[in-house]
C-alpha positions in Angstrom: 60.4 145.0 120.9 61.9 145.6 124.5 61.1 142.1 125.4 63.7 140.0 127.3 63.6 136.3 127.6 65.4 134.5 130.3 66.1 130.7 129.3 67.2 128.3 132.6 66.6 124.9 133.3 64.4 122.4 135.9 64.8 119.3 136.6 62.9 116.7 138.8 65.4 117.1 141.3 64.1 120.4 141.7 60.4 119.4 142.2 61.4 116.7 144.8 63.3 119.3 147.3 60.4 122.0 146.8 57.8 119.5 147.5 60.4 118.3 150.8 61.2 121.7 151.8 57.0 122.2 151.9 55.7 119.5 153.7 58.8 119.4 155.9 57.8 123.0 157.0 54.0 121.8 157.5 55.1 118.8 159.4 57.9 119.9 161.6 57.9 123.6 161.6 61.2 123.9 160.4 62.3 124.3 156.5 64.7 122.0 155.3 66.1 124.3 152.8 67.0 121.7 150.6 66.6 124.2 147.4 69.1 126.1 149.0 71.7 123.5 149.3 71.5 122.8 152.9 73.8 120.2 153.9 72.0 118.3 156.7 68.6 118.5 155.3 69.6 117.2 152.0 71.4 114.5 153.4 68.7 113.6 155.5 65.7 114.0 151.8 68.4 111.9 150.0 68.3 108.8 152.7 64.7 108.9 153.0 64.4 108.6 149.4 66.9 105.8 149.2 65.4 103.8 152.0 62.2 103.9 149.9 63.8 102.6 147.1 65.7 99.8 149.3 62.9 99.0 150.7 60.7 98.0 147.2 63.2 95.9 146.8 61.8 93.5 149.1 58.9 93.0 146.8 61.2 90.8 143.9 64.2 89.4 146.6 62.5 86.4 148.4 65.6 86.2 150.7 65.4 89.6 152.1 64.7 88.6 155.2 68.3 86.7 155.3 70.0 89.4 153.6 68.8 91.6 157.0 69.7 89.0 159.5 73.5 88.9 157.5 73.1 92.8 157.1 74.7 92.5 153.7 73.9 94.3 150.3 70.5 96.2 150.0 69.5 95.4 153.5 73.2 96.7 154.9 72.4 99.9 153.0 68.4 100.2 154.1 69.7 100.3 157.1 72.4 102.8 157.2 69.8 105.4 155.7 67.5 104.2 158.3 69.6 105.5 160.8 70.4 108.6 159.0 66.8 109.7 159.0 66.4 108.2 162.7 69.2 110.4 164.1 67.7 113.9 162.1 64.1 113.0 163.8 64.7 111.8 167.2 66.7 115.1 166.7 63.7 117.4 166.2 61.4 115.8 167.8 63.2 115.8 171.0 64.2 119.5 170.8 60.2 120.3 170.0 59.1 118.5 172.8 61.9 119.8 175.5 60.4 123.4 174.3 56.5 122.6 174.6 57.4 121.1 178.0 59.3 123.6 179.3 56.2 125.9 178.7 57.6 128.1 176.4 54.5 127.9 173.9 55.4 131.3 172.4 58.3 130.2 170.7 56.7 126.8 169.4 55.1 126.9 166.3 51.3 125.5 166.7 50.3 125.7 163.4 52.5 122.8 162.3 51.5 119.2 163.3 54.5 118.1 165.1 53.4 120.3 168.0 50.4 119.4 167.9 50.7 115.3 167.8 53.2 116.0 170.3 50.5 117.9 172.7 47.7 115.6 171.8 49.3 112.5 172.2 52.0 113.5 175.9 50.5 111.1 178.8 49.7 113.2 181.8 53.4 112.1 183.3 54.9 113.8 180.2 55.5 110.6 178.8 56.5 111.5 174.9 56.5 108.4 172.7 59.1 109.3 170.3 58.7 106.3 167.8 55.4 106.8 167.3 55.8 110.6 166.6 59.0 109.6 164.3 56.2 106.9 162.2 53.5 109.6 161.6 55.8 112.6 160.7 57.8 111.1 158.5 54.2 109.1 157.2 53.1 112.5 156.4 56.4 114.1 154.9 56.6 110.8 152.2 52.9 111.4 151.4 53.3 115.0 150.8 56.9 114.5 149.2 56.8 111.6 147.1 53.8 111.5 145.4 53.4 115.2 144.4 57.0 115.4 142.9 56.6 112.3 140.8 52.8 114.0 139.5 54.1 117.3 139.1 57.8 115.9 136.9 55.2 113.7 134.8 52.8 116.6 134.3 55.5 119.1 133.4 56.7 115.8 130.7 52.9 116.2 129.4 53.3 119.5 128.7 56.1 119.7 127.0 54.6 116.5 124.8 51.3 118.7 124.2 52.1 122.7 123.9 49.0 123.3 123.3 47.6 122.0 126.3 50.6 124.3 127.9 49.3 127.2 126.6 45.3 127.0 127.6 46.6 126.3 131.3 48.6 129.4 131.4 45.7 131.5 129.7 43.3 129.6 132.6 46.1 130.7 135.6 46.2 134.3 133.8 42.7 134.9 134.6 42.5 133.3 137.9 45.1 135.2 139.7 45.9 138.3 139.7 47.0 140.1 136.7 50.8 141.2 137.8 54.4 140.7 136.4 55.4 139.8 139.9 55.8 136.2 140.6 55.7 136.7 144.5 52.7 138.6 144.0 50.7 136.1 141.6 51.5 133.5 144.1 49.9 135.2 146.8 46.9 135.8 144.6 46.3 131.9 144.4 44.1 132.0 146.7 41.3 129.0 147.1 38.7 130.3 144.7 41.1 130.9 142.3 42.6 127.5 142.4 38.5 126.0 142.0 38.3 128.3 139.0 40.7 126.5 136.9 39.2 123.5 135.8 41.1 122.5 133.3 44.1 122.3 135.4 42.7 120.1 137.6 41.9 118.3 134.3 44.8 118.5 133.2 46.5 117.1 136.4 43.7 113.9 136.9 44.7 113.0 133.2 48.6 112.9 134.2 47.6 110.8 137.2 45.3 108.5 135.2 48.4 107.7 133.0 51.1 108.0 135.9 49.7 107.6 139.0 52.2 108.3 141.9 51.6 104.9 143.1 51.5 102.5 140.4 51.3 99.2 141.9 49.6 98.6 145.4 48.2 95.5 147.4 45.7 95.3 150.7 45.6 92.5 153.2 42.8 90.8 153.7 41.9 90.8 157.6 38.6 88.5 157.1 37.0 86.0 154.5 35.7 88.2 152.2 34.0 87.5 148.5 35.4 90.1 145.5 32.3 92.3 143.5 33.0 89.4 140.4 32.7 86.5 142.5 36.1 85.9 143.7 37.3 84.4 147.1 39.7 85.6 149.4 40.4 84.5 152.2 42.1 86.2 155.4 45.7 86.9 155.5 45.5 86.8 151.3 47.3 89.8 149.7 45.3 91.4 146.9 47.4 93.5 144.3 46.2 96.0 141.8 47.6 98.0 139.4 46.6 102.0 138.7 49.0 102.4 136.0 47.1 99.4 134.0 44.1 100.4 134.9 44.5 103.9 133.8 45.6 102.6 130.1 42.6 100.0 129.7 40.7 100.5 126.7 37.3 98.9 128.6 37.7 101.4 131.4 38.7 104.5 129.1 37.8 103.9 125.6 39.9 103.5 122.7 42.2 106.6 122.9 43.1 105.4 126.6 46.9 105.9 126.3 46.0 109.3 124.4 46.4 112.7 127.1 43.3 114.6 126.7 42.4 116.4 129.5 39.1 117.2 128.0 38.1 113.7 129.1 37.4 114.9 132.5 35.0 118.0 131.3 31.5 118.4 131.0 29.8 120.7 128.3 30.4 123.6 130.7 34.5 123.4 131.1 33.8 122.3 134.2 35.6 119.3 136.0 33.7 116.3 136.0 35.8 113.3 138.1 35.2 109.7 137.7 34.3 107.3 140.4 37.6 106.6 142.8 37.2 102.8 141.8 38.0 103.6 138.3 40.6 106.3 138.5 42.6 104.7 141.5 45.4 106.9 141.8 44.0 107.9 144.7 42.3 104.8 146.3 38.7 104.3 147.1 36.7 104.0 150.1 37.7 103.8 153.1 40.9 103.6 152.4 41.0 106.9 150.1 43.9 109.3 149.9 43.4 111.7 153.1 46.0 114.2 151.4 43.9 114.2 148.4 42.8 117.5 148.4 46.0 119.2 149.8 48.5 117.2 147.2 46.0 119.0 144.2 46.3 122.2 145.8 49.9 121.6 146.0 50.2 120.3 142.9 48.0 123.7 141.1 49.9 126.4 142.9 53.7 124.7 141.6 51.5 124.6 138.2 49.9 127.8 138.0 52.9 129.9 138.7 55.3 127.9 136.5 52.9 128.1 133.4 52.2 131.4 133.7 55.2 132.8 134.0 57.6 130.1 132.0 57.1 128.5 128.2 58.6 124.6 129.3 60.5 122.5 126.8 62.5 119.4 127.0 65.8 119.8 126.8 66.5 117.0 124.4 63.3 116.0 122.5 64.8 112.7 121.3 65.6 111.4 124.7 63.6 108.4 125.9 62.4 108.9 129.6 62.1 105.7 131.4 60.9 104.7 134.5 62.7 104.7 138.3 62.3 101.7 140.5 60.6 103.1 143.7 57.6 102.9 145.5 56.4 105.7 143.5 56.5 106.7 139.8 60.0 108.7 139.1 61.8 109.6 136.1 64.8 107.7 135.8 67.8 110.0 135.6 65.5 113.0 136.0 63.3 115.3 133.9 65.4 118.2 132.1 63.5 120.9 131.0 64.2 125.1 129.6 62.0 127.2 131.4 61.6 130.4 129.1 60.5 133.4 130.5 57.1 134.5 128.9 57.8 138.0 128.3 58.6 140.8 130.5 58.1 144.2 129.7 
């Protein structure tokens, strides 16, 4: 009937460099292009991402430390990426800095926060601490990276599990934005009261995170004696671990369809997102130690949503194959996700 469907594929792979290639630009003011293939930039994504792995290792080898002081096997490796990513940031954070001191402000970016740590933080002399700049960029760039490309492959898993769940998101992102055939122009149309209109979305996304939180297992140091809500003692220097992804699947916490996705979990009568306390659903943290990208990795994570939903129909490429877990920091897909993305209809 004059329709034409388009059938391609997307992988994790492709979330992780889109997620990089955005907070890279936010960060540093310069785009990484790693969608594109750009040599340097995806050498540089694919040693940070190995470094993280390396260094998770650390938790399960007790002789680590040795293996460093040898620089042999994981260690020897951890720190070859470690200079990789060293030599691509001093880099850039050299060059930004020669150009805010030169007083050329025109041609400096101020909207991304490179420039601006590097304004804020310059001693009167001109002093720039480069290390420190280094550790809070690439702090930012592996919370805005990591995390939202590990949601967004799980989420996109979800959906091709639950269809239906697929379908009422796109309906929900049709009559958010704007009603166009263009993807450029839908995009723009995301605009921040359309992203707070779709609740079930942002249901939709806290239920993936309950079941696969980015960061599944995480620990605090105790910097005083301290007594534990139950009753427990800790004392100081004692490591405390706990564990979102167990939480999220306890039957006590979440009733007795805990390991069941229902989105509808986290909506009132209304359809209208209702969260749960931050010391129940962890993904996130709690107090004062909560997520402070919180609300930008959502809005993140709805625009990559909204746009693929509503203008693709996702299915896994093999519905037998078993997806199992990566050994990182955060939550991956081992080997990837592989998914068709089928074009919803164009006229």
């Amino acid at each position: 009937q004059g329709r034409v469907y388009l059938t391609g594929f997307l992988d994790q792979d492709l979330l992780m460099k889109a997620t990089m290639d955005s907070i890279f630009t936010i960060a540093v003011g310069v785009d990484l292009d790693t969608l594109s293939g750009s040599e340097e930039g995806s050498r540089f994504a694919a040693a940070l991402d190995d470094a993280s792995e390396f260094t998770l290792l650390r938790f399960v080898n007790a002789f680590w430390k040795v293996s460093r002081f040898l620089n042999v096997g994981a260690e020897a490796a951890l720190r070859r990426r470690i200079e990789v990513v060293d030599e691509f940031m001093y880099k850039r954070i050299r060059a930004r800095a020669e150009e805010i001191s030169d007083g050329d402000i025109g041609k400096v970016s101020k909207d991304d926060l490179l420039s601006r740590f590097i304004q804020a933080t310059t001693s009167d002399a001109g002093e720039v601490d480069y290390k420190h700049l280094r550790d809070m960029i690439l702090n930012i760039v592996m919370a805005g990276k990591d995390p939202t490309a590990g949601a967004l492959a799980w989420f996109l898993y979800m959906m091709c599990k639950h269809p239906e769940v697929q379908e009422k998101i796109s309906e929900e992102a049709a009559d958010a934005g704007e009603a166009t055939s263009s993807i450029d122009d839908f995009s723009r149309s995301l605009t921040e009261e359309a992203l707070n209109k779709m609740h079930y979305l942002h249901a939709a996304l806290t239920e993936t995170l309950r079941l696969y939180p980015s960061l599944p297992l995480d620990n605090k140091e105790c910097f005083s004696d301290d007594i534990l809500p139950n009753g427990f003692s800790v004392g100081k220097g004692d490591i405390v671990f706990y564990a979102p992804y167990a939480m999220g699947r306890m039957e006590r916490l979440w009733g007795e369809d805990a390991i069941v996705f229902r989105p509808e979990r986290w909506l009132n009568e209304r359809g209208e997102f209702l969260p749960e306390s931050p010391f129940k659903f962890t993904a996130f943290q709690a107090g004062p130690r909560i997520c402070l990208g919180k609300e930008f990795a959502y809005r993140q994570m709805k625009i990559f949503a909204a746009v693929l939903l509503r203008f693709f129909v996702l299915a896994l490429c093999d519905k037998d194959e078993s997806v199992n877990y990566r050994t990182m920091i955060t939550l991956y897909i081992d080997q990837g996700l592989h998914l068709t993305a089928t074009a919803r209809g164009i006229v």
